[in-house]
C-alpha positions as CSV (number, residue, x, y, z in Angstrom):
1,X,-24.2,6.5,-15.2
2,X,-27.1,6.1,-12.5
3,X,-28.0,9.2,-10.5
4,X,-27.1,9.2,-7.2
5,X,-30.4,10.6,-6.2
6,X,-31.5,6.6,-7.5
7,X,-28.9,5.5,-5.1
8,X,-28.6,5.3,-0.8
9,X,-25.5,5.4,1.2
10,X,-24.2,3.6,4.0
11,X,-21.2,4.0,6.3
12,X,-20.1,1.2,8.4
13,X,-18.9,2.7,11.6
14,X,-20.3,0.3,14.0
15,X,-16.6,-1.4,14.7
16,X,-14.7,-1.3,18.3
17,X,-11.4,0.5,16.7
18,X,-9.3,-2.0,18.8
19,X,-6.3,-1.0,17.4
20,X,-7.3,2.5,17.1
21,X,-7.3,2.2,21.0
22,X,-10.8,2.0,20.9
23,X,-11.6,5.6,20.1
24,X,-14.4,6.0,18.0
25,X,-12.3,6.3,13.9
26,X,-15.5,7.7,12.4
27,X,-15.1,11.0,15.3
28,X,-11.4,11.3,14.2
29,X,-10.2,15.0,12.6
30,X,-9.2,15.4,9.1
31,X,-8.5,18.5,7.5
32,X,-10.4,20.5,10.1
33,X,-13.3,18.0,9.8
34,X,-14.0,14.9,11.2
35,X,-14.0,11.4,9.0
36,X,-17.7,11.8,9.3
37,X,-17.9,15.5,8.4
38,X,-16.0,14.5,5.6
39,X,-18.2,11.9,3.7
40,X,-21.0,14.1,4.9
41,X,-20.0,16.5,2.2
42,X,-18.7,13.3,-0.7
43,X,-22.6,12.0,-0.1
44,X,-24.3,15.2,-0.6
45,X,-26.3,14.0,-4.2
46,X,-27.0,10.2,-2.5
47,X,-31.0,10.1,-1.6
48,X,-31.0,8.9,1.7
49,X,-27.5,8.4,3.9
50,X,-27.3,6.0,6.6
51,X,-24.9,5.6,9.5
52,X,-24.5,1.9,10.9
53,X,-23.3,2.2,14.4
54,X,-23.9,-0.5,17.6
55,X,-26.2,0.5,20.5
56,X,-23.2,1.9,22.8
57,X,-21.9,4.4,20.3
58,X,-23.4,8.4,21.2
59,X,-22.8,9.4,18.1
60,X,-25.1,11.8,15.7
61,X,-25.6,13.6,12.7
62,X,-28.6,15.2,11.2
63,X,-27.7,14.5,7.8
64,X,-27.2,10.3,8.2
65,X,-30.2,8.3,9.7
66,X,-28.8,6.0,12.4
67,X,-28.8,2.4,12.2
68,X,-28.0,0.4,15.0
69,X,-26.8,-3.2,14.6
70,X,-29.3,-5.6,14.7
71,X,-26.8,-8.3,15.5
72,X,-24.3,-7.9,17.9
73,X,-20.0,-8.6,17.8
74,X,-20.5,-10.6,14.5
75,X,-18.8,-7.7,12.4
76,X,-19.4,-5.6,9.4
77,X,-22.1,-8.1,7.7
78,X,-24.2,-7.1,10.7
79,X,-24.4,-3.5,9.2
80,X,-24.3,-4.7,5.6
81,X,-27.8,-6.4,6.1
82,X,-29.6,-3.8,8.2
83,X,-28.6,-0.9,5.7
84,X,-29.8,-2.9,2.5
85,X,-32.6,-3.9,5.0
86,X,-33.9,-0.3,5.5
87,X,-32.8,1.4,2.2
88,X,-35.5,2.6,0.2
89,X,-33.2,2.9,-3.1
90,X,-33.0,-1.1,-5.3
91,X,-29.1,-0.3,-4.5
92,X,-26.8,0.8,-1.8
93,X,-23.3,2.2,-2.0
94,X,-21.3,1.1,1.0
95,X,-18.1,1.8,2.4
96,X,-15.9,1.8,5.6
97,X,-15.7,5.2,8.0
98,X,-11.9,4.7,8.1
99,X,-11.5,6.0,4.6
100,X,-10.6,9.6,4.2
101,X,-9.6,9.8,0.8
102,X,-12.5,8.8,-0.8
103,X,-13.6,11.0,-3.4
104,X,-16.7,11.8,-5.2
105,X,-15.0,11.1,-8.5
106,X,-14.1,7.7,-7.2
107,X,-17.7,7.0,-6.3
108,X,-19.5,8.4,-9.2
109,X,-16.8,5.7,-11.3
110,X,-18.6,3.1,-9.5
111,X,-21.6,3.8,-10.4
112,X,-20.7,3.1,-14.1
113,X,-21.2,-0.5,-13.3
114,X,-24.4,-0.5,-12.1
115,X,-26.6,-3.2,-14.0
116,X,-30.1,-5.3,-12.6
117,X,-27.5,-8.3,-13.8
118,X,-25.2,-8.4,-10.2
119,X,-26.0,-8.7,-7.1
120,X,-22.8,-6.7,-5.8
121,X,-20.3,-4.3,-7.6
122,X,-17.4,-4.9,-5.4
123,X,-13.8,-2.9,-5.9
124,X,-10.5,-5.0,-6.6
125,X,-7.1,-3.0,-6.1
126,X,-4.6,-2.7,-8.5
127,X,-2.9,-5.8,-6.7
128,X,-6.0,-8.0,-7.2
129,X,-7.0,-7.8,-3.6
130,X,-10.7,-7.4,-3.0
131,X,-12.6,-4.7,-1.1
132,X,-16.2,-6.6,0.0
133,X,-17.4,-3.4,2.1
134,X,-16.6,-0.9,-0.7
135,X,-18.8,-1.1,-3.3
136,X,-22.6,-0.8,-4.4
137,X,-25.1,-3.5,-3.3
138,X,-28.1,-4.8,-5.1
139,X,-31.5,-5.7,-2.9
140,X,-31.0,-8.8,-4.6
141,X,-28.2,-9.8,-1.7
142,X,-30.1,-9.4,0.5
143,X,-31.7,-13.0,1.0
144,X,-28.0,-14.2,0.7
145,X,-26.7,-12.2,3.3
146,X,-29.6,-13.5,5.6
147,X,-29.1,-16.8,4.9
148,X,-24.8,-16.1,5.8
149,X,-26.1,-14.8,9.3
150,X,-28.1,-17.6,9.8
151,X,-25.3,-20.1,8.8
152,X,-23.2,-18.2,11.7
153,X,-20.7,-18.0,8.1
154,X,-20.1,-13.9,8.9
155,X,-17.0,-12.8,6.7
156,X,-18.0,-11.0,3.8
157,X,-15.6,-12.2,1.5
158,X,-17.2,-15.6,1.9
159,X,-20.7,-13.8,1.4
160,X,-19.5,-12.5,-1.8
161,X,-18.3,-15.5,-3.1
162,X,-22.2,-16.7,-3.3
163,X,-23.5,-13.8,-4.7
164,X,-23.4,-12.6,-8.7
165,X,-20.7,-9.6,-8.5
166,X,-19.6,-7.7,-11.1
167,X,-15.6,-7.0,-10.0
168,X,-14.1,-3.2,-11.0
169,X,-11.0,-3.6,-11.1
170,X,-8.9,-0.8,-10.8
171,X,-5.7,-2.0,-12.4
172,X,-7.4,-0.4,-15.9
173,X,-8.0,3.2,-14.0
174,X,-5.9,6.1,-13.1
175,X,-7.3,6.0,-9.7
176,X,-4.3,6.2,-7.0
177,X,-5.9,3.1,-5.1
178,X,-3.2,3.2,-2.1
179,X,-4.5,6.9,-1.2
180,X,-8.5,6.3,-1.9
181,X,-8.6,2.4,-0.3
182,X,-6.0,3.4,2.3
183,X,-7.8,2.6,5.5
184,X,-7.0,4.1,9.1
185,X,-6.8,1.7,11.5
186,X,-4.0,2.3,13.9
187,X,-2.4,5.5,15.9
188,X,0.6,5.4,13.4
189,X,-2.0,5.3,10.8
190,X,-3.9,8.1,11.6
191,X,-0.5,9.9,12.7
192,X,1.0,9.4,8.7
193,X,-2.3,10.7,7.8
194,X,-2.1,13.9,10.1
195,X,1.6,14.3,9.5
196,X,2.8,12.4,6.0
197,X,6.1,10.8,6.3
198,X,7.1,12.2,3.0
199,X,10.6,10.1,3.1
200,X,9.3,6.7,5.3
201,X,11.2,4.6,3.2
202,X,14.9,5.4,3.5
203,X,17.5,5.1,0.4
204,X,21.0,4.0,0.4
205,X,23.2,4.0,-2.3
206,X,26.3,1.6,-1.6
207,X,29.1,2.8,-4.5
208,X,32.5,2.3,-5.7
209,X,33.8,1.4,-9.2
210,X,33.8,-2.4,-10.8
211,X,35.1,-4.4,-8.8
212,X,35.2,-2.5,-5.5
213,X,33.4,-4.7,-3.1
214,X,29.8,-3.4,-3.6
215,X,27.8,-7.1,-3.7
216,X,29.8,-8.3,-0.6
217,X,29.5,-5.4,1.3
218,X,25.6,-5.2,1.0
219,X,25.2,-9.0,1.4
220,X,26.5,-8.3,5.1
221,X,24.6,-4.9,5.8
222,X,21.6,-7.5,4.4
223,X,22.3,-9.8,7.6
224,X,22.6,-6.8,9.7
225,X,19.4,-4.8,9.0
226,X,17.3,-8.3,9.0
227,X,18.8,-9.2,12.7
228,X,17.3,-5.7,13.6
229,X,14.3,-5.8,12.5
230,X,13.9,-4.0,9.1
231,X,12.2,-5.0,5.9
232,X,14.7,-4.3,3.5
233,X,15.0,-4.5,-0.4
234,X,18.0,-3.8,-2.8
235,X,17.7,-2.2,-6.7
236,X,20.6,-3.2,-9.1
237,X,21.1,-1.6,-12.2
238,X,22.8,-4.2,-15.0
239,X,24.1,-2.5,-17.9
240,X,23.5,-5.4,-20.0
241,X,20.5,-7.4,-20.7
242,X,20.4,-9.9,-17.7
243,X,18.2,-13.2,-17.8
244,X,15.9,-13.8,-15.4
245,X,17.0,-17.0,-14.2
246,X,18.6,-20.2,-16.7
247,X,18.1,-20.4,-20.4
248,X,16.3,-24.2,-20.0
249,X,13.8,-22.5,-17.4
250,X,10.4,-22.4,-18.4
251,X,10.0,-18.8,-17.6
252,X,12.7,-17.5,-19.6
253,X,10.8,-19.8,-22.2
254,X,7.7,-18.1,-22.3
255,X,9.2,-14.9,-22.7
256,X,11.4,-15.9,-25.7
257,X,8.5,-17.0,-27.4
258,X,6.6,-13.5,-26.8
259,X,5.0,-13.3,-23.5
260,X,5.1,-9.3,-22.5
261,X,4.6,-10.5,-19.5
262,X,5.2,-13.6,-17.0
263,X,4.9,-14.5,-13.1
264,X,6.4,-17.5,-11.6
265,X,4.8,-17.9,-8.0
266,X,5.1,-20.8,-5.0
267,X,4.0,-20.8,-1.5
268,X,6.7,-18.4,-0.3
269,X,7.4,-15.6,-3.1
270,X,6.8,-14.6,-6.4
271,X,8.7,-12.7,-9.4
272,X,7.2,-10.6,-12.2
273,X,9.3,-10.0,-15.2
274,X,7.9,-7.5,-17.9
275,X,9.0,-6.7,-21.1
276,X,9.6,-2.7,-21.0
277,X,11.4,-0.1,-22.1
278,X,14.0,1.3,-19.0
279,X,12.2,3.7,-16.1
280,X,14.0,6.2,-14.1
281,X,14.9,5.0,-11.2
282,X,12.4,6.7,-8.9
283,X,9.8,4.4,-11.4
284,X,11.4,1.2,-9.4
285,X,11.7,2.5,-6.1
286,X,8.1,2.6,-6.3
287,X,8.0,-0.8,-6.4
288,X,9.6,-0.7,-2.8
289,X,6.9,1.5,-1.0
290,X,6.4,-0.2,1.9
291,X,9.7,-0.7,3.1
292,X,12.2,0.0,5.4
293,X,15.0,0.3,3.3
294,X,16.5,-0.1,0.2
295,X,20.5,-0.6,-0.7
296,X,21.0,0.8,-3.9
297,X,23.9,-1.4,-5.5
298,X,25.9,1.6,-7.6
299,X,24.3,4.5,-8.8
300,X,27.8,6.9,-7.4
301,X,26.6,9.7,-9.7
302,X,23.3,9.9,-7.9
303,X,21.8,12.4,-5.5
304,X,20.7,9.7,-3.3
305,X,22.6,9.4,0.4
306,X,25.3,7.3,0.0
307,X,28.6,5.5,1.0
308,X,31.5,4.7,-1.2
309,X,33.7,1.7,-1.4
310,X,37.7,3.0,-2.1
311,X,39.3,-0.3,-1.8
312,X,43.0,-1.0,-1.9
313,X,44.3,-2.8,-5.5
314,X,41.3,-1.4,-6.9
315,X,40.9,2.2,-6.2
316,X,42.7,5.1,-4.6
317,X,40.0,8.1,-4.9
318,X,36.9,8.7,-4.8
319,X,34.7,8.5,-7.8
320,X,31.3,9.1,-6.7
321,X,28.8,12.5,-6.7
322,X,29.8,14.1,-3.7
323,X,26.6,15.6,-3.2
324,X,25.0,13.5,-0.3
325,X,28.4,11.1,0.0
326,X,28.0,10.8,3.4
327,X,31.0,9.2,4.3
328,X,33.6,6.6,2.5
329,X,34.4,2.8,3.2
330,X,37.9,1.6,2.9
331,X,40.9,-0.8,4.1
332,X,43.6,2.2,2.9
333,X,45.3,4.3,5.4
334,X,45.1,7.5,2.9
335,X,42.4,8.1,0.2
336,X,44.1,10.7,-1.9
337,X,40.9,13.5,-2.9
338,X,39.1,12.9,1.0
339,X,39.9,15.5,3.4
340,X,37.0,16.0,5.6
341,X,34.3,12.6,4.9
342,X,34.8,10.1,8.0
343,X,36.0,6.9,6.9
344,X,35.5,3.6,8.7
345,X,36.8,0.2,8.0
346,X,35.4,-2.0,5.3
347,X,35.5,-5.1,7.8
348,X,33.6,-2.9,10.5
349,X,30.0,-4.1,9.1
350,X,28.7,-2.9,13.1
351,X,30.3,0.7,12.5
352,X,28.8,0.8,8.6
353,X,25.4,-0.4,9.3
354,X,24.9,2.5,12.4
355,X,26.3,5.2,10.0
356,X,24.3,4.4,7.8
357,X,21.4,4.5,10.3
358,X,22.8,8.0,11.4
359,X,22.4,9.5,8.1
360,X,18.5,9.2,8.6
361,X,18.5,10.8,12.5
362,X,17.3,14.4,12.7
């Protein structure tokens, strides 16, 4: 691993926070600190510590020397080429001010990399998306990243694809990338960082034995929650082992003939089937982070919220945990074991889909 005493930092806070209502992100408080404060202490062992900033910005700190942009409104490839400009070390870490997670840990890993060979060591996520402005950059960019001004070309991504990087991807680490890459850029940003919503996506179990009307019912909640706005998913348990799509597919082809794994992709979605042993369920809802909400198809024995289905010619009783049944779904006038859960009509999807809001309001 290369010292960090061999190696110069930079933090890119030179931006107009437009959607951060045009308050200055690097000043923002963090853990009684501010964002700057913060990497003040994660770049203690770097030589020399710069702070790229543009000419309006009143903002100082003994322990970074100031940078202001050289160019003006063409973005972060502005700041990029004045800190590899004035660095004194052959290579410069660099990274966003709207990071707070970043550890030292996390930087030391990318250190690992360093070689005379690249010109850039630039992060990928675990999704394959890459991170141009966090990484470590080699002098030897430096001529490129002129030459990209020059051309008026000034997205870095498009600067890195002329230079010789060396890609760490973090896929093959135990690095939690969605905390350390996570970047602040908006009020609601910066208020789930203050204040973590611990429960932001919101689980609903939709219940009832074979039979009971489950698939139909969330097929019409599905309508409802899309006319409103909400980014919604669904997790289905099959007790037996389903096929991903027909058996003359090429797909379900490749994975007879061994493939662990297999994606099939177009222009509008994608599915990922894996060969794997069978997760808990919190393992899928994982999967689902970034959601609204997700109708959970079954799963009455649960702890998650949920509704069940006690449909006439089927059922007469409840089956489910009762332990968050928040209330039951039915076209029967008596359900024999319910004596205090509300019950609403199974062809009242309106009624349903607001319960099921209501279990979610303070």
């Amino acid at each position: 691993m290369t010292n960090l005493k061999n190696i110069d930092a930079l933090i890119l806070a030179g931006g107009k926070s437009s959607r951060m209502n045009f308050s200055h992100k690097v000043l923002l408080q963090y853990k009684d600190k501010s964002f700057l404060e913060n990497l003040e202490e994660i770049f203690s062992n770097f030589n020399k510590k710069y702070l790229s900033l543009n000419s309006s910005q009143d903002i100082w700190n003994n322990s970074f020397i100031r940078i202001d942009d050289e160019y003006s409104d063409i973005g972060p490839i502005s700041g990029l080429y004045n800190g590899l400009s004035k660095c004194e070390s052959p290579y410069l870490f660099v990274t966003p001010c709207d990071v707070p997670n970043l550890t030292k840990e996390f930087i030391e890993y990318l250190t690992t990399f360093i070689s005379s060979d690249y010109d850039a060591f630039i992060v990928k996520d675990k999704s394959g998306f890459i991170h141009p402005l966090m990484g470590i950059y080699n002098k030897s960019a430096l001529n490129k990243i002129k030459t990209a001004i020059d051309s008026k070309d000034y997205k870095v991504l498009n600067l890195v694809k002329n230079l010789n990087v060396k890609y760490i991807d973090l896929k093959y680490t135990n690095f939690d990338d969605s905390m350390i890459l996570k970047n602040i850029n908006t009020p609601e940003d910066y208020s789930d960082l203050i204040t973590p919503s611990k429960n932001k996506t919101k689980f609903f179990a939709i219940s009832g034995i074979k039979n009971s009307g489950k698939t139909t019912l969330i097929t019409k909640l599905l309508k409802k929650f899309k006319e409103e706005g909400y980014k919604v998913g669904t997790i289905k348990h099959d007790g037996h082992d389903f096929q991903m799509d027909n058996l003359n597919s090429d797909t379900d082809k490749h994975v007879k003939a061994g493939a662990h794994g297999t994606v099939i992709f177009s222009k509008s979605k994608f599915m990922f089937l894996e060969q794997t042993s069978e997760q808990d369920l919190d393992f899928y809802l994982q999967l689902f982070k970034n959601y609204d909400f997700i109708l959970l198809e079954g799963f009455k024995g649960s702890e998650y919220p949920k509704l069940e289905i006690v449909r006439s010619g089927i059922s007469t009783e409840t089956v489910s945990n009762r332990n968050n049944l928040k209330f039951l779904v039915s076209d029967l006038k008596n359900i024999q074991n319910n004596d205090k859960l509300k019950v609403l009509d199974l062809n009242d999807i309106d009624a349903i889909f607001k319960e099921i809001k209501k279990s979610y309001q303070p």
